[in-house]
PAVOSE-903993 format. One record per residue (C-alpha): residue number from 1; x, y, z; residue in three letters. Coordinates in pm, whole numbers, plus 50000, padded with zeros to 5 digits. Example, Ala and Ser with C-alpha at 12.3 -4.5 7.8 and 13.67 -1.06 7.14 Angstrom:
REM PAVOSE-903993
panu pos 1	px 51230	py 49550	pz 50780	code ALA
panu pos 2	px 51367	py 49894	pz 50714	code SER
END
This chain:
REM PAVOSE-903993
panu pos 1	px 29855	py 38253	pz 71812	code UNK
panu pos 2	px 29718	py 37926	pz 71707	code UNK
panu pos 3	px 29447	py 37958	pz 71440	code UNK
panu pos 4	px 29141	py 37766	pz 71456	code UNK
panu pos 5	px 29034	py 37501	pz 71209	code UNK
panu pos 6	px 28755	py 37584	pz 71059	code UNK
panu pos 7	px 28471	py 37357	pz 71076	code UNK
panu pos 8	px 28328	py 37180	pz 70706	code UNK
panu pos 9	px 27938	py 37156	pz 70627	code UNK
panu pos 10	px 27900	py 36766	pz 70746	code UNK
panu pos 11	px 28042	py 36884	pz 71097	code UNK
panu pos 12	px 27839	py 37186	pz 71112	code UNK
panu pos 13	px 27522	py 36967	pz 71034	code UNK
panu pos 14	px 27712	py 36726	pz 71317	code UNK
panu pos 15	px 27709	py 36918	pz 71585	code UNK
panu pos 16	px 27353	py 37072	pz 71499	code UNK
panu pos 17	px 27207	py 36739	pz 71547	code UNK
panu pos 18	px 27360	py 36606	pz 71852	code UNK
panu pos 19	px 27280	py 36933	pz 72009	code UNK
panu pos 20	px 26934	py 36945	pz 71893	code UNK
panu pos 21	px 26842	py 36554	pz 71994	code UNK
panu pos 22	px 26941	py 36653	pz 72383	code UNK
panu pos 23	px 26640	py 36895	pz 72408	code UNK
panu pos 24	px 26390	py 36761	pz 72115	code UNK
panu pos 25	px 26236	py 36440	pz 72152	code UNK
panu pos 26	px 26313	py 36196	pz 71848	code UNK
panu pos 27	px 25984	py 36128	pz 71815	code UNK
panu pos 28	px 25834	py 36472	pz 71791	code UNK
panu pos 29	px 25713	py 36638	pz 71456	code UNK
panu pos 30	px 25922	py 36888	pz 71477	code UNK
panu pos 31	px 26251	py 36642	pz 71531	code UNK
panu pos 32	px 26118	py 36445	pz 71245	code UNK
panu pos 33	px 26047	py 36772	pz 70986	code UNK
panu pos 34	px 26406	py 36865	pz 71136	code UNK
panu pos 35	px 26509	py 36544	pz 70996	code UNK
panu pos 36	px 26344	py 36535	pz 70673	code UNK
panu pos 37	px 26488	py 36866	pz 70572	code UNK
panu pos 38	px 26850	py 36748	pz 70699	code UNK
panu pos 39	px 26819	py 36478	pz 70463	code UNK
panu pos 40	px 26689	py 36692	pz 70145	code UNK
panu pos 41	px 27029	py 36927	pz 70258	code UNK
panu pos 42	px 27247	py 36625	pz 70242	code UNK
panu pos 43	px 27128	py 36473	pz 69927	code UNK
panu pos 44	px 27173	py 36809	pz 69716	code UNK
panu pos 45	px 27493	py 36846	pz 69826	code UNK
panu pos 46	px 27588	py 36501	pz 69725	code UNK
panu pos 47	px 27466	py 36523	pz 69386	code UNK
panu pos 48	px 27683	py 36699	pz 69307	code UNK
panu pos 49	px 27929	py 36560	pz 69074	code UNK
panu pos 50	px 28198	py 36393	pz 69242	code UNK
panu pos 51	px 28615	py 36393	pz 69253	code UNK
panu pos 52	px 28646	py 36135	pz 69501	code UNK
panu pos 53	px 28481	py 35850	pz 69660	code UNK
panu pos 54	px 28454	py 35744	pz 69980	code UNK
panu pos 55	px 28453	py 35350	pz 69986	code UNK
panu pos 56	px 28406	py 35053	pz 70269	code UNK
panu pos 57	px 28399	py 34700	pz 70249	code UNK
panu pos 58	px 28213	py 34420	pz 70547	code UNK
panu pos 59	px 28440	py 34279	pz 70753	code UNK
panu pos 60	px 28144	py 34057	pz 70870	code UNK
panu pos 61	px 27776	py 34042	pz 70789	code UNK
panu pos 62	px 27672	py 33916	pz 71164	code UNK
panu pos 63	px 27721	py 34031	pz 71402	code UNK
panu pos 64	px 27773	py 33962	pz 71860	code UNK
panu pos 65	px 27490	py 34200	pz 71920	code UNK
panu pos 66	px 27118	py 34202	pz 71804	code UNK
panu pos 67	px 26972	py 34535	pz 71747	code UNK
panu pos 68	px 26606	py 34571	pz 71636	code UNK
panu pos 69	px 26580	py 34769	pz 71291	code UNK
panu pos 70	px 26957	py 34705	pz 71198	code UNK
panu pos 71	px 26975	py 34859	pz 70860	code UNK
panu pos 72	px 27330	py 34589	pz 70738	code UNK
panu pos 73	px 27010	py 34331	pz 70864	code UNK
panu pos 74	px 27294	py 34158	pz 71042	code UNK
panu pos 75	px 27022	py 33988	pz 71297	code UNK
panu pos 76	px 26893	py 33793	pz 71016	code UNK
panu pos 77	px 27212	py 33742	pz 70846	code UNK
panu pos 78	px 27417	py 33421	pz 70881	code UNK
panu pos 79	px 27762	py 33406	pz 70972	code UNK
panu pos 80	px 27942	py 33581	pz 70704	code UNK
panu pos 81	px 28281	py 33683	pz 70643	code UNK
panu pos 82	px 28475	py 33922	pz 70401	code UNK
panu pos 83	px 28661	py 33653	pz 70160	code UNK
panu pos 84	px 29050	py 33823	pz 70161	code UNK
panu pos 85	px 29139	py 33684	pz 69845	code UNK
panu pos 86	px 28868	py 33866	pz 69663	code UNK
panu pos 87	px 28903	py 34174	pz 69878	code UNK
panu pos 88	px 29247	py 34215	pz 69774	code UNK
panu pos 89	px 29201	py 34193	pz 69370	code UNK
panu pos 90	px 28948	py 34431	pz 69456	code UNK
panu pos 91	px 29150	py 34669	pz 69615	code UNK
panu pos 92	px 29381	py 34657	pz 69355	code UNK
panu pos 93	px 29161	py 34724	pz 69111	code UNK
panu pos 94	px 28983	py 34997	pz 69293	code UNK
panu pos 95	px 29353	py 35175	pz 69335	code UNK
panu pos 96	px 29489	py 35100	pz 68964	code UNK
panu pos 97	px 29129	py 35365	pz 68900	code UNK
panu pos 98	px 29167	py 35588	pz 69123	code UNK
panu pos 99	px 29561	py 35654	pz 69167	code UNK
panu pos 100	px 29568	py 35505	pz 69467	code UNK
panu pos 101	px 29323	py 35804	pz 69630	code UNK
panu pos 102	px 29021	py 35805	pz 69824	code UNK
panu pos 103	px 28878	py 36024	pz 70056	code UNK
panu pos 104	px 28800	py 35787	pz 70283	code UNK
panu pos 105	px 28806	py 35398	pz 70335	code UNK
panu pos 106	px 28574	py 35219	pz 70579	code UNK
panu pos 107	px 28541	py 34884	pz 70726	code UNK
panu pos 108	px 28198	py 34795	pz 70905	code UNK
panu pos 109	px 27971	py 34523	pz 70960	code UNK
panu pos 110	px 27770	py 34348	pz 71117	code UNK
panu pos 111	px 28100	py 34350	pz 71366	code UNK
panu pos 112	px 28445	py 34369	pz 71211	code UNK
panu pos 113	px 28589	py 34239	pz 71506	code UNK
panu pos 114	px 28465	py 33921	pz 71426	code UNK
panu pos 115	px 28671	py 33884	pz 71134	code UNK
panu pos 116	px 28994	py 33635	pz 71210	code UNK
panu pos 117	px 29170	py 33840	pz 70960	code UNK
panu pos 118	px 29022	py 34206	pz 70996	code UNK
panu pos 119	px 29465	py 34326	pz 71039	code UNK
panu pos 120	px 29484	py 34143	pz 70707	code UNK
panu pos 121	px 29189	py 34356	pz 70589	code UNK
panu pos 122	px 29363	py 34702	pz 70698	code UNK
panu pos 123	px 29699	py 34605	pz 70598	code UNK
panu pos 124	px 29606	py 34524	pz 70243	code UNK
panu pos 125	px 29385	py 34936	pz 70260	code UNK
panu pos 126	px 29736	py 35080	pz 70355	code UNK
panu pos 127	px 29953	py 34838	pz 70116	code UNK
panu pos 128	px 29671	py 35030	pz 69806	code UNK
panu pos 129	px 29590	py 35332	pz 69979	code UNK
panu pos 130	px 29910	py 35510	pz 70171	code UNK
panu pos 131	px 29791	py 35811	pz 70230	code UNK
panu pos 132	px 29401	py 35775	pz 70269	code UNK
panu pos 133	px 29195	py 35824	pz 70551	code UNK
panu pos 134	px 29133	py 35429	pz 70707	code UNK
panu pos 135	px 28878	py 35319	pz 70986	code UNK
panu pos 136	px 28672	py 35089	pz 71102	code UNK
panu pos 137	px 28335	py 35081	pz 71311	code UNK
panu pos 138	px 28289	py 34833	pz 71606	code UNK
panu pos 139	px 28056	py 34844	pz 71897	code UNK
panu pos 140	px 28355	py 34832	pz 72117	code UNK
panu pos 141	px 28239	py 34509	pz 72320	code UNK
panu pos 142	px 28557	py 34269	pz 72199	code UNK
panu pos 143	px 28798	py 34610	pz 72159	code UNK
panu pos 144	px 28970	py 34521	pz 72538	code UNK
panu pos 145	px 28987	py 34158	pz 72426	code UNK
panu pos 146	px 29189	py 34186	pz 72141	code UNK
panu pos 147	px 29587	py 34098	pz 72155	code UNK
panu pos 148	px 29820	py 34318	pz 72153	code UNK
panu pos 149	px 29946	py 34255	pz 71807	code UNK
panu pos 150	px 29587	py 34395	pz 71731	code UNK
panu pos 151	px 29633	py 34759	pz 71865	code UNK
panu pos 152	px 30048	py 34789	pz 71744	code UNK
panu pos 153	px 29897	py 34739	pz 71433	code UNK
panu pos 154	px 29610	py 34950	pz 71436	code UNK
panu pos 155	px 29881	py 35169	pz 71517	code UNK
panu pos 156	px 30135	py 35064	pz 71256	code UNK
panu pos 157	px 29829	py 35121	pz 70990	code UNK
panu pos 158	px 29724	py 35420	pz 71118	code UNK
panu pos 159	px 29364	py 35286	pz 71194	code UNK
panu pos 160	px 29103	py 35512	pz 71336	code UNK
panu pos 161	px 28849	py 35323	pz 71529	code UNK
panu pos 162	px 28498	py 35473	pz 71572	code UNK
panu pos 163	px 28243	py 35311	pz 71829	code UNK
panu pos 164	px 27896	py 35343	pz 71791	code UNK
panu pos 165	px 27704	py 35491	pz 72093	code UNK
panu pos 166	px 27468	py 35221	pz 72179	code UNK
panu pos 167	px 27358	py 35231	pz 72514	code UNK
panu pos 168	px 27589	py 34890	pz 72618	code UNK
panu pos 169	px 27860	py 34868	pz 72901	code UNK
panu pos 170	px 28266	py 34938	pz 72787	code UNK
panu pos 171	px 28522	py 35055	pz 72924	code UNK
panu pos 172	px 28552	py 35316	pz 72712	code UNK
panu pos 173	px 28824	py 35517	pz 72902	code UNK
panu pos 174	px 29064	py 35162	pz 72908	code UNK
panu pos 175	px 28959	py 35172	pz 72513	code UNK
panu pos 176	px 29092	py 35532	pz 72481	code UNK
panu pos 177	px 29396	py 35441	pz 72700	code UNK
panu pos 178	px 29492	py 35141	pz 72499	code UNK
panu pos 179	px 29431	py 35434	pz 72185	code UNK
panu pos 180	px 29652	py 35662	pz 72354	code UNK
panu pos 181	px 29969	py 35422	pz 72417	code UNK
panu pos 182	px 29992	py 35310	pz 72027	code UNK
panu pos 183	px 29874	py 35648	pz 71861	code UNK
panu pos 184	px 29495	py 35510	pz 71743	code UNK
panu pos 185	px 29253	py 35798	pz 71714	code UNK
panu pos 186	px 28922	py 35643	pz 71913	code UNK
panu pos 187	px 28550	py 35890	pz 71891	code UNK
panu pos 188	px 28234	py 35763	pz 71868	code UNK
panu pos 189	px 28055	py 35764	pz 71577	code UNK
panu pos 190	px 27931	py 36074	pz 71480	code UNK
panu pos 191	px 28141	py 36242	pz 71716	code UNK
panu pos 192	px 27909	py 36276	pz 72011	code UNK
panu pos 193	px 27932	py 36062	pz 72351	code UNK
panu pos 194	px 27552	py 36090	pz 72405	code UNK
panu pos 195	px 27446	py 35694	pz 72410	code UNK
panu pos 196	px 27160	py 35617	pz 72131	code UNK
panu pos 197	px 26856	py 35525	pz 72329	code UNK
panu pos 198	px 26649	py 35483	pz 72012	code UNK
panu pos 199	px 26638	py 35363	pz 71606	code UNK
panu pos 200	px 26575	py 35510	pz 71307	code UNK
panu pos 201	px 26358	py 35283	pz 71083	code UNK
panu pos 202	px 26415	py 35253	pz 70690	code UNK
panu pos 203	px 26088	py 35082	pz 70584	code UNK
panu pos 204	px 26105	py 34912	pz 70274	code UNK
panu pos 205	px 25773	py 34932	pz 70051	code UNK
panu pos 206	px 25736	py 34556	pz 69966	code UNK
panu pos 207	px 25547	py 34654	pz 69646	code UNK
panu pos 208	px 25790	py 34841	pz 69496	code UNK
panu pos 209	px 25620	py 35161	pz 69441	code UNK
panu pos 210	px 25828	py 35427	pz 69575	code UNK
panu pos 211	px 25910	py 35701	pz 69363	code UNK
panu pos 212	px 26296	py 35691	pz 69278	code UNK
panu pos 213	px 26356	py 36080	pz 69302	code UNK
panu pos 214	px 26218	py 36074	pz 69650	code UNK
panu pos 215	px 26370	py 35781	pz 69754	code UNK
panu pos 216	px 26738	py 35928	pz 69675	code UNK
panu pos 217	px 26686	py 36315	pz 69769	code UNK
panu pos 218	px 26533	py 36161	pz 70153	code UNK
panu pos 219	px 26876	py 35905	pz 70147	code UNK
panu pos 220	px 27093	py 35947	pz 70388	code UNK
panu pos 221	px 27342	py 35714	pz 70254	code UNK
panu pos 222	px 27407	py 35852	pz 69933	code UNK
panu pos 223	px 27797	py 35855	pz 69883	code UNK
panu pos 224	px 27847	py 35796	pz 70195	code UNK
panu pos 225	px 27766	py 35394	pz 70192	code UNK
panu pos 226	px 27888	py 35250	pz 69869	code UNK
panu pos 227	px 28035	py 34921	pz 69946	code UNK
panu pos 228	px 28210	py 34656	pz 69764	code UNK
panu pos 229	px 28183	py 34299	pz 69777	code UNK
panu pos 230	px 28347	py 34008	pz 69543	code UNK
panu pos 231	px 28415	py 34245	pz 69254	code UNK
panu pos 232	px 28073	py 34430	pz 69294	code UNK
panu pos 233	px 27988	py 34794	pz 69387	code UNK
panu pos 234	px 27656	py 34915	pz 69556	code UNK
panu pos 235	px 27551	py 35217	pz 69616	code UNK
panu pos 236	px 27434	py 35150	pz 69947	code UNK
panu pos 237	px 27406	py 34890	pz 70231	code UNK
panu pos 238	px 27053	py 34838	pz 70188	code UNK
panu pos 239	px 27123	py 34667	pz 69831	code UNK
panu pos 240	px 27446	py 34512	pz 69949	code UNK
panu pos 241	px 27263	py 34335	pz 70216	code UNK
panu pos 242	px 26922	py 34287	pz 70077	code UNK
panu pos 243	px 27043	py 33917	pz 70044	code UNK
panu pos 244	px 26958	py 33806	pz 70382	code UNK
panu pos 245	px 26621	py 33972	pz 70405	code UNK
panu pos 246	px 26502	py 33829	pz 70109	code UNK
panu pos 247	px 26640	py 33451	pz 70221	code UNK
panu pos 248	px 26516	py 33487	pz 70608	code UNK
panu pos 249	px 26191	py 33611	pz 70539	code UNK
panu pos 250	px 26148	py 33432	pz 70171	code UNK
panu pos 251	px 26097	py 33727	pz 69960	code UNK
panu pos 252	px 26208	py 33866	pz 69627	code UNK
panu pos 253	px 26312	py 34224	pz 69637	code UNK
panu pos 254	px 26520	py 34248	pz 69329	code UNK
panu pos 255	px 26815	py 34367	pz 69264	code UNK
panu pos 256	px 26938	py 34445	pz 68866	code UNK
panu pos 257	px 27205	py 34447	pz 68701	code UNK
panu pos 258	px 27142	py 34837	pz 68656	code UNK
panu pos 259	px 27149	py 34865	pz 69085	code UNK
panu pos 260	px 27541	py 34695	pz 69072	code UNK
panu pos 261	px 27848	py 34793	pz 68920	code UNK
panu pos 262	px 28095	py 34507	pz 68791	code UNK
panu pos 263	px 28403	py 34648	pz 68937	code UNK
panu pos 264	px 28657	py 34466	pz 68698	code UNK
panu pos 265	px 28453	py 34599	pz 68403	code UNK
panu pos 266	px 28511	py 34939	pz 68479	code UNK
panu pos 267	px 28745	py 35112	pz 68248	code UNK
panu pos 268	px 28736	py 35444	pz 68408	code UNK
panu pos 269	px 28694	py 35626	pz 68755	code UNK
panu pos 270	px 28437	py 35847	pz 68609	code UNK
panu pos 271	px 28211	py 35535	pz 68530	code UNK
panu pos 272	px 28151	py 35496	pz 68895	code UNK
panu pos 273	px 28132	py 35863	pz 68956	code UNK
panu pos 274	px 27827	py 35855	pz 68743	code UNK
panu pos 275	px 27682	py 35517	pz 68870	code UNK
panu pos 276	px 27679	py 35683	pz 69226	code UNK
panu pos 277	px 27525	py 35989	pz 69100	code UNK
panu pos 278	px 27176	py 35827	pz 68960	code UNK
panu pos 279	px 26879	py 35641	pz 69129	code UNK
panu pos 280	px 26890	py 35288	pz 69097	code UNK
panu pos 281	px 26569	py 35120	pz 69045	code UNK
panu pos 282	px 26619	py 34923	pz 69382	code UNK
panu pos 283	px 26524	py 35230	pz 69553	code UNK
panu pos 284	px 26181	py 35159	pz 69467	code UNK
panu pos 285	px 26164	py 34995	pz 69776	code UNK
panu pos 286	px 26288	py 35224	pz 69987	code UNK
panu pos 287	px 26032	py 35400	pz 70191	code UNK
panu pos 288	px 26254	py 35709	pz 70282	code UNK
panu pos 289	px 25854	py 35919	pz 70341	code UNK
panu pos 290	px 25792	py 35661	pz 70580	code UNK
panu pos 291	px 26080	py 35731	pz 70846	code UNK
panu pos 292	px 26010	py 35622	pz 71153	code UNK
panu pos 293	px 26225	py 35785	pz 71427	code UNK
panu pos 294	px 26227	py 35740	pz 71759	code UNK
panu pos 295	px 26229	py 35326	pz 71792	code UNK
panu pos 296	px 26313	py 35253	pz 72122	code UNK
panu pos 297	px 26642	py 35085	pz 72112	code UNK
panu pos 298	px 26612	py 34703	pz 72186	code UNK
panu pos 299	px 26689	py 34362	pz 72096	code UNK
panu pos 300	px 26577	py 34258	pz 71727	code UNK
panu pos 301	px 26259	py 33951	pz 71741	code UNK
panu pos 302	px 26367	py 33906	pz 71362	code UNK
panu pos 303	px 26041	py 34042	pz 71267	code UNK
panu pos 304	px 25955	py 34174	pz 70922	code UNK
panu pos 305	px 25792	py 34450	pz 71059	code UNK
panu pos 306	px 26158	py 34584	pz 71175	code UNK
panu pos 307	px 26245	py 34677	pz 70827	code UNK
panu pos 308	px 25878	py 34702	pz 70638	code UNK
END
């Protein structure tokens, strides 16, 4: 008799939520205290002290849709692109301090598929990383445009593509056929076909006055979001991006030297463990209290209020 894998916390806590958001309304009190006490979960068990990272780099910081409350701000970001060269010293860095082990490797955006040389991107992951978990997120709109070449080497990498569930038209059974023929693993992100008919909001406090405890026990991207960028590691996408807020909408939220990590100075693997296990001061300006669920999903007007 076949036995039965059995199911980790993060996909117990999965398929809790994308049961519960069929029956409770997202903007309900109860959905949000629901919420609130999902995050609190996730941050203690991420504090603890860690023996592997999770990493992901931006393909591209823009991206070919515009959604309202976009937390990479990619409808306010310019066009944008990983820089390979850069990527790949990375990478080798990043595997000469870890032994060439990570529990997972990401690439996002804005849209990856954007990138002219997102095979380049995955091949140089595998070349570092041979046995690590590698995927990308996309919203799936170019997926059935791409060559051929694209999916055998998805395949060859062994790329797992997940599409987020915004309420758009694909094809997403040709997607999963095209999967199917060259061995790609295709799901949605976070695992459930129920299309997103609404946003979360991340308000940033523009003064700065956000206590930093709260702000990281109410994050949901604590070591899950650490990217890295031209020999830089943040903690989360908010900091990595914070860039094009601050230039569209001429403001100054600052980021410190204490909020990045310079990659190439890093001697050791636990140096990073321990950067990733603190507050940074940026998250002063995160507003995690101030959640707003329930945004209707729409297009973005590039209005501050979509991220204040």
């Amino acid at each position: 008799m076949e036995q039965k894998k059995s199911l980790n916390f993060d996909e117990v806590l999965r398929i809790i939520r994308n049961n519960v958001v069929k029956v409770i309304p997202e903007n309900s009190l109860l959905f949000r205290w629901m919420t609130i006490q999902g995050l609190k979960i996730n941050a203690k068990k991420h504090h603890a002290p860690l023996t592997s990272l999770v990493m992901g780099v931006y393909a591209a910081e823009h991206c070919n849709l515009n959604c309202k409350c976009c937390t990479a701000f990619s409808p306010i970001a310019g066009e944008s692109f990983l820089n390979i060269d850069s990527y790949k010293t990375d990478m080798a860095k990043l595997a000469e301090l870890t032994g060439g082990k990570l529990s997972s490797f990401y690439v996002t955006g804005g849209e990856p598929l954007l990138h002219p040389r997102l095979l380049d991107i995955f091949g140089i992951a595998r070349e570092y990383f041979p046995d690590t978990n590698i995927g990308f997120m996309t919203n799936g709109i170019l997926l059935l445009k791409m060559p051929e070449i694209f999916w055998e080497q998805c395949g060859r990498y062994a790329v797992e593509i997940a599409i987020s569930r915004y309420p758009i038209k694909i094809d997403i059974e040709k997607i999963r056929e095209k999967g199917n023929a060259h061995n790609i693993k295709i799901d949605y992100v976070g695992g459930s076909d129920v299309p997103v008919k609404s946003m979360w909001k991340y308000p940033l406090d523009m003064e700065g006055k956000q206590p930093l405890s709260r702000s990281y026990c109410l994050c949901s991207q604590i070591n899950r979001c650490v990217t890295m960028k031209d020999g830089k590691i943040y903690a989360c996408n908010t900091i990595a991006g914070i860039a094009h807020f601050n230039r569209y909408f001429n403001k100054a939220l600052e980021v410190t030297d204490a909020d990045v990590l310079e990659l190439h100075k890093v001697k050791d693997i636990k140096e990073i463990y321990e950067y990733l296990r603190t507050p940074k001061p940026f998250c002063r300006y995160c507003n995690r209290k101030g959640l707003v669920l329930g945004v209707k999903y729409g297009a973005s007007k590039r209005e501050i209020s979509e991220w204040t």
